[in-house]
C-alpha positions in Angstrom: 34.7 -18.3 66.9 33.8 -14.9 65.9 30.2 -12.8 66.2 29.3 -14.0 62.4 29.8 -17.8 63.0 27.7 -17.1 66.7 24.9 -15.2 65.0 24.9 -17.6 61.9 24.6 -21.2 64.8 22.0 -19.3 66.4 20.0 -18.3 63.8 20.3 -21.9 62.0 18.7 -23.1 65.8 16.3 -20.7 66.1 14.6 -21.7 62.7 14.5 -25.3 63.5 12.2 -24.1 66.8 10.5 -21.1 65.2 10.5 -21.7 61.8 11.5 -17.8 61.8 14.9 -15.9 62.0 16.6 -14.0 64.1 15.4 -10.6 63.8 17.4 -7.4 64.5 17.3 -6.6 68.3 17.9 -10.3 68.5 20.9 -9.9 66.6 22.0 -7.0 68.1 21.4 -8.6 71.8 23.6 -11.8 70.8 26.3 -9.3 69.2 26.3 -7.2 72.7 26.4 -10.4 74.9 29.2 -11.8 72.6 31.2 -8.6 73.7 30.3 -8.7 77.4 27.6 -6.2 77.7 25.2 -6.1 80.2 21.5 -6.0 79.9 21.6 -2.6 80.9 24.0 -1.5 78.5 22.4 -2.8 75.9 19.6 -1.4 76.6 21.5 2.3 76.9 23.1 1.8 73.6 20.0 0.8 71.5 17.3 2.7 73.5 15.2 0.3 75.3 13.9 -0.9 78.4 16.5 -2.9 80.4 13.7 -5.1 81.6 12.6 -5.1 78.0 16.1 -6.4 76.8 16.3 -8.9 79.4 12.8 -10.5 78.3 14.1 -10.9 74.7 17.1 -12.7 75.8 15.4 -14.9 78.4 13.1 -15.7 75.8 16.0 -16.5 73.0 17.9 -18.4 75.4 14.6 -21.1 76.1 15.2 -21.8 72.3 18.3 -22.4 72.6 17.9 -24.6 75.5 15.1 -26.5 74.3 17.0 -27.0 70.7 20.5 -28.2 72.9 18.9 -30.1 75.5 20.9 -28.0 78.3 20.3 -25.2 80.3 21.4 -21.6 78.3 21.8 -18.6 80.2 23.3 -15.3 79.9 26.4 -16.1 81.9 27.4 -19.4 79.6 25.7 -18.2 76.7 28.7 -17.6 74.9 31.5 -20.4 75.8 28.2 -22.9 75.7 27.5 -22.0 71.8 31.5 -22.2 70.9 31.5 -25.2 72.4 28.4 -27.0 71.4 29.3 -25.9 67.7 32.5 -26.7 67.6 31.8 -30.1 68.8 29.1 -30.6 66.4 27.2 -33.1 69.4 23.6 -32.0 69.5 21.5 -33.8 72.1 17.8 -32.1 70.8 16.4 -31.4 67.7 17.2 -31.7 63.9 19.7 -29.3 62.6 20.4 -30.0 59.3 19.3 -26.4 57.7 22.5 -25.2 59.4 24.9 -23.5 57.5 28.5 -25.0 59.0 30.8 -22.3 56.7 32.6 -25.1 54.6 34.7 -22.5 53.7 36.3 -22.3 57.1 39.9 -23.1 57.0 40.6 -23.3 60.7 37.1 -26.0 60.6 38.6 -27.9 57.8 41.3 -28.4 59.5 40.3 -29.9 62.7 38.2 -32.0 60.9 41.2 -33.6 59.1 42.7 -34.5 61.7 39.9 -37.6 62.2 41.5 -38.7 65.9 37.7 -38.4 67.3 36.3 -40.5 70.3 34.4 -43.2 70.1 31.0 -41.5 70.0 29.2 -44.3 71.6 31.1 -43.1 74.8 29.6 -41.3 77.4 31.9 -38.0 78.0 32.6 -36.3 81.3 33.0 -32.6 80.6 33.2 -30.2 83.7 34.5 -26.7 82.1 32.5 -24.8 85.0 35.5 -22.6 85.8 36.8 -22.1 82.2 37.1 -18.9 81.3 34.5 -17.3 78.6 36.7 -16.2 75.3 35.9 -12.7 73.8 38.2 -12.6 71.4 41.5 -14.7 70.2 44.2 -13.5 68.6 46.4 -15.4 66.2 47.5 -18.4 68.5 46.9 -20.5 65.7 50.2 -21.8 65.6 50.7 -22.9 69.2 47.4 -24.3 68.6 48.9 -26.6 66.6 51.8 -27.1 68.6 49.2 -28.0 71.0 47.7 -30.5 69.4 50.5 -32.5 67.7 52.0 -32.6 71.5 48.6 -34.4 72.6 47.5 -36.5 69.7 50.6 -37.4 67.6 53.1 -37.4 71.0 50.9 -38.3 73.5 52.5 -35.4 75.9 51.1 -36.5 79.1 52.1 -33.2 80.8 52.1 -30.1 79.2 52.9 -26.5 80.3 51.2 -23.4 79.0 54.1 -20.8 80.6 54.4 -17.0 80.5 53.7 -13.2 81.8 50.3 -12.4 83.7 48.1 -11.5 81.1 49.8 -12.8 77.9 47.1 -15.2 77.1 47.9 -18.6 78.6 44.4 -19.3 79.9 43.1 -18.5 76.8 45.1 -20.1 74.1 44.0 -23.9 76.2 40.6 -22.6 76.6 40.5 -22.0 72.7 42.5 -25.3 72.1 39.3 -27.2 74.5 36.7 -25.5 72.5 38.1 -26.9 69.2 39.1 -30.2 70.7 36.4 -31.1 73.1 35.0 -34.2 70.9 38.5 -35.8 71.0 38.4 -36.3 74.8 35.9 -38.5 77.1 37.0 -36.5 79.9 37.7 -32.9 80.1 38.2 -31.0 83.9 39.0 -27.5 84.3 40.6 -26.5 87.8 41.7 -23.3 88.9 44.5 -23.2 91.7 44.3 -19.4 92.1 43.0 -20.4 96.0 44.8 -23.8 96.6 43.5 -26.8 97.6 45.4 -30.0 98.7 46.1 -33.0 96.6 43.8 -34.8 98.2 40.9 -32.7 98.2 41.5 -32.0 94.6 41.8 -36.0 93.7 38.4 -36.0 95.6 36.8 -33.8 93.4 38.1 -35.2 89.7 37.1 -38.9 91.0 33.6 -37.4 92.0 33.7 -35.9 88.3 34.1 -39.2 87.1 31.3 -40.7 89.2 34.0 -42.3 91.1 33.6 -42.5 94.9 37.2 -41.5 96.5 38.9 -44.1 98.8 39.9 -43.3 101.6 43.8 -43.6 101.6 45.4 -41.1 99.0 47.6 -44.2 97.9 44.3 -46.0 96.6 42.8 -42.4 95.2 45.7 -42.0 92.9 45.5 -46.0 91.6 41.7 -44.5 91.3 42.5 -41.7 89.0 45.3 -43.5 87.1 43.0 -46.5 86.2 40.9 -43.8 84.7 43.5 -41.7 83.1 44.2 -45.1 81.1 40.9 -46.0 80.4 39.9 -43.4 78.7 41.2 -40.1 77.0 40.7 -37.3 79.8 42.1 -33.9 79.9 42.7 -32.1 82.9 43.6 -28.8 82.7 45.0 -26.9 86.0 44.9 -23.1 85.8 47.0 -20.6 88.3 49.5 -23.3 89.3 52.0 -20.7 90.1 50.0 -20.3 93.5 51.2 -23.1 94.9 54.8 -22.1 95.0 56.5 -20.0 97.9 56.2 -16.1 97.4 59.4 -14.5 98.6 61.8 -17.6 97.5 63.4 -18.9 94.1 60.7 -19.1 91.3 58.9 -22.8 91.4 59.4 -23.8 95.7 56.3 -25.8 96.5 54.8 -24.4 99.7 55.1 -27.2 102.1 51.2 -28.1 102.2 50.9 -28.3 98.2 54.4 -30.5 98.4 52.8 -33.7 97.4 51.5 -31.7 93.7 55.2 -32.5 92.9 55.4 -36.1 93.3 51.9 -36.6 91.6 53.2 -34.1 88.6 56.1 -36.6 88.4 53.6 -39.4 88.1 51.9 -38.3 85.5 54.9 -38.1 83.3 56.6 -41.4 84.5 53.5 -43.5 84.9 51.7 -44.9 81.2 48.3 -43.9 80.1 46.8 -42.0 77.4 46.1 -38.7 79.3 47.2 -35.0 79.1 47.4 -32.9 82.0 48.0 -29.3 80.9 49.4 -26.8 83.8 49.1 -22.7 83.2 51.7 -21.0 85.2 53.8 -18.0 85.7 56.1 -20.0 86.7 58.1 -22.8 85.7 59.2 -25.6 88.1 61.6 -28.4 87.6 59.0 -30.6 86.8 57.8 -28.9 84.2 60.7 -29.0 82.5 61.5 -31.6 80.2 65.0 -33.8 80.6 64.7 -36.5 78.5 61.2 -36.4 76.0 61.4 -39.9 75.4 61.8 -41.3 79.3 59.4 -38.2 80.5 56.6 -37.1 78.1 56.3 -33.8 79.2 57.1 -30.5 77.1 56.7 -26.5 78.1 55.1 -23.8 75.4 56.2 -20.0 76.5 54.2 -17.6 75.5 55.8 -14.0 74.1 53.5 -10.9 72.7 51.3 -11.1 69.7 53.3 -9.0 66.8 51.4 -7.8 64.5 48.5 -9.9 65.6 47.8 -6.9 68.5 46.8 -4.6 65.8 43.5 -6.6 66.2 43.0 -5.4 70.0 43.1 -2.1 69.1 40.7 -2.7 66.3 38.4 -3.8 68.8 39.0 -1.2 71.4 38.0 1.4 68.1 41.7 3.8 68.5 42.3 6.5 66.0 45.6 7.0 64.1 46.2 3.3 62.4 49.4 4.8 61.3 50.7 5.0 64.7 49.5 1.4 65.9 52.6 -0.2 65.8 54.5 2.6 67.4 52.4 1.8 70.3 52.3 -2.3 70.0 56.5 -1.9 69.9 56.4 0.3 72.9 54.0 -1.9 74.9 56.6 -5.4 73.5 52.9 -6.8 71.7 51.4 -7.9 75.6 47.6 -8.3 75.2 46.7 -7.0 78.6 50.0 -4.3 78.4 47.7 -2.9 75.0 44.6 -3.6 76.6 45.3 -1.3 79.4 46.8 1.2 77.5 44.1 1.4 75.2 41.3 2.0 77.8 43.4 4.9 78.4 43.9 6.2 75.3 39.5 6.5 74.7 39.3 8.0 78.5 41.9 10.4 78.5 43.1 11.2 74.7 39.9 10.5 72.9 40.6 7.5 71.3 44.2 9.4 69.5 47.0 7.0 69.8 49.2 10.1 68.4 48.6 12.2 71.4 49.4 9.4 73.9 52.9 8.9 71.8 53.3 12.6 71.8 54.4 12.2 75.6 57.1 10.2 74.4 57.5 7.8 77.6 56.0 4.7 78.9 53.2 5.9 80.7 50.7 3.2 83.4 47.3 3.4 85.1 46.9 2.1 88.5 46.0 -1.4 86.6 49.4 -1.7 85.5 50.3 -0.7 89.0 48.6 -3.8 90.5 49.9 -5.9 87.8 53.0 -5.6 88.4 53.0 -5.3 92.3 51.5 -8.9 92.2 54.3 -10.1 90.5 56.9 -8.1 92.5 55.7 -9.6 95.8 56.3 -13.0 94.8 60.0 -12.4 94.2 63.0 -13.2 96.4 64.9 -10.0 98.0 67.8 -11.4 95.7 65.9 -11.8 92.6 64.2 -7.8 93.5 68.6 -6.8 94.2 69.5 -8.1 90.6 66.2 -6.4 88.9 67.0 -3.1 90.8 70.2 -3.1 89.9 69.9 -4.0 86.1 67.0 -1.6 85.7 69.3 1.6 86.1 71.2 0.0 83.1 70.1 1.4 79.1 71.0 -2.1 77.7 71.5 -5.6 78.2 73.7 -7.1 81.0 76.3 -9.8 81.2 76.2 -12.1 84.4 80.3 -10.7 84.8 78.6 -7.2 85.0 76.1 -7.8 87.7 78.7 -9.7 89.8 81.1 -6.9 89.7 78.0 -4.0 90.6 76.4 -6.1 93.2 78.0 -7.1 96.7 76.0 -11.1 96.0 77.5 -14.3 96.1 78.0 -15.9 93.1 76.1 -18.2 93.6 73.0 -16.1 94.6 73.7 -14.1 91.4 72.9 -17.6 89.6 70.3 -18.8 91.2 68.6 -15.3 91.3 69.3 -14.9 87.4 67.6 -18.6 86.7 64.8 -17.6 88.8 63.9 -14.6 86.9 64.2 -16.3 84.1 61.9 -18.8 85.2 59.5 -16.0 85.6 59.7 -14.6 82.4 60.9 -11.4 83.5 64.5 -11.5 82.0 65.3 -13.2 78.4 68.6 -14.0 76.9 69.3 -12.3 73.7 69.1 -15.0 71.0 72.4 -14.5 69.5 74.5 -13.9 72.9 73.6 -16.3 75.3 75.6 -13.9 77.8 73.5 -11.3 77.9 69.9 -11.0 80.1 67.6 -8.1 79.2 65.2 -6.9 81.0 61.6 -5.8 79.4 61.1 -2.2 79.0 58.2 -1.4 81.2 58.5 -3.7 83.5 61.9 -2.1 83.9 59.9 1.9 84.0 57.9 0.1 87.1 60.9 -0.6 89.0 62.2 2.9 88.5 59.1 4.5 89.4 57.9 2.2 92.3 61.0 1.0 93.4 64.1 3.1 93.3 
């Protein structure tokens, strides 16, 4: 949902209410919010009082709360508008002056597919700790891929898999926004600080106004009855932090052991649920052995192509002609270009050419911590085999690193699955045989680590 469909909702709510339009520092406040400014800045960019700003908008979001039936603020302004329009469920007011851009190909879509809830269903919906979406680039495909898994397969579990940063949080946090009328119950969990299975059965019961036995045997009937009641999603974000750092890619730490087992259930056990897991790491259960027996499936993530020309649009760089120069260099990551670009306006004034003009990879301290993150969570085997194929200029057969490194075979295996399970080395599609290793995160290891 861009700034134009925002401003247009808005607008269509505010007349219904005021019988008036939006006028231009209203416009201008939503388009600011919509891009993550604060009060302050807004005020800075269009000359006014902060205080003054902040009245306008506390002002425009009572409208919109009166008009919704819900409480608007700055902080959910944005992911509660996306949502609430692409739901089309009002619980206040008449909106039928609203323009709902017919033209909309993406819209048109998801209303063809007519696989809707029963209306006359209460829903569940607690997206507290979904993320706010800026701005989505071109996912439109996995999207899809998406939704065919959920509504055509019935995919109970689902893995959104990839590199920090290359948009796996997002691309389900889009796929909910478009989505959230199909479900009665949608949950959004984040495991970046772990809790227990238990604790975490405790809390989606309570979302379902359920009160939580007492043995973790009854909890998961419990949640399972529900699961085939009704159609729930439950997404759980940051699941690679219940693995062991320093070990093989996907080891359980021994106090989040019992996540396996109920992963397992909700593949082998029948109801008409989806969990979806976002991970930077795959584990065996998230790989599927038999889609018919276990209805489970993995979606990996790789760099946007020519779709990260858009995120230096929006960062406003200089030198078009030089865009994909930079996108190739950076292999397309969205938070790789993102960095980069920041630096580009501090430090080269917004010139793409003069950054290229150093003709080498070049980081900021946030690709620093980036990358140290995912350097402490490797094995001292995995960080051997990365050292050793980042002096190489090309890609590496499993016979070469055996013969450079003094590892077991069968370390040299494992390792090799495990950074592969990481999404740090690929296999070249036509030679199995050969791993390669990505370009800069091959310049951190030579900087940092050699």
């Amino acid at each position: 949902m861009n700034v134009t469909e925002i401003l247009q909702f808005v607008d269509g709510l505010v007349f219904t209410q005021t019988e008036k339009h939006l006028d231009d520092l209203q416009k201008k406040i939503i388009e600011e919010i919509f891009r993550g400014k604060t009060y302050r800045q807004i005020a800075d960019i269009y000359d006014y009082d902060e205080g003054y700003i902040g009245d306008e908008s506390r002002q425009l979001f009572k409208i919109l709360s009166e008009q919704l039936g819900e409480d608007i603020n700055k902080s959910n302004f944005c992911w509660t508008i996306e949502r609430v329009r692409n739901s089309g469920i009002f619980n206040a007011g008449n909106h039928n002056n609203i323009n709902w851009c017919p033209n909309d190909n993406q819209s048109n879509y998801h209303q063809q597919n007519n696989n809707n809830i029963d209306n006359s269903k209460k829903s569940e919906y607690d997206l507290t700790l979904a993320p706010q979406i800026i701005n989505f680039y071109n996912r439109e495909t996995e999207i899809k891929t998406i939704f065919n898994w959920i509504f055509n397969q019935n995919i109970h579990l689902i893995s959104i898999l990839g590199l920090s940063g290359i948009g796996k949080t997002t691309i389900v946090k889009r796929f909910v926004d478009l989505h959230l009328d199909k479900f009665e119950v949608i949950i959004w969990r984040s495991l970046k600080y772990p809790k227990s299975l238990n604790l975490l059965i405790d809390d989606l019961l309570n979302i379902c106004k359920q009160e939580a036995q007492e043995n973790i045997n009854n909890k998961l009937k419990q949640l399972f009855n529900i699961l085939n009641e009704k159609k729930c999603l439950i997404i759980l974000d940051d699941v690679h932090n219940i693995f062991v750092s320093g070990q093989f890619a996907g080891k359980y730490q021994s106090e989040y052991k019992d996540y396996q087992n109920f992963f397992t259930m909700i593949t082998e056990t029948q109801h008409q649920s989806n969990v979806i897991l976002i991970s930077q790491e795959k584990c065996q259960e998230m790989i599927s052995l038999d889609s018919e027996l276990y209805p489970s499936n993995c979606l990996e993530l790789s760099g946007l192509n020519n779709a990260a020309t858009e995120i230096l649009k929006n960062q406003g760089l200089k030198n078009e002609e030089a865009w994909l120069d930079l996108i190739k260099l950076y292999e397309s990551h969205p938070r790789y270009l993102q960095y980069i670009s920041i630096l580009i306006k501090d430090v080269f004034q917004g010139e793409v050419s003069e950054l290229l003009k150093e003709n080498s990879l070049i980081f900021t301290a946030d690709f620093k911590s980036l990358f140290d993150s995912i350097w402490m969570r490797l094995s001292e085997v995995e960080k051997e085999i990365l050292l050793k194929i980042s002096q190489q200029d090309k890609p590496i057969s499993r016979d070469d690193i055996k013969k450079l490194l003094s590892l077991s075979s069968i370390d040299i295996i494992n390792g090799l699955q495990s950074l592969t399970r990481r999404f740090l080395l690929t296999k070249l599609e036509n030679d199995e045989k050969l791993f390669n290793l990505s370009s800069v995160f091959r310049k951190y290891i030579k900087i940092y680590h050699h």
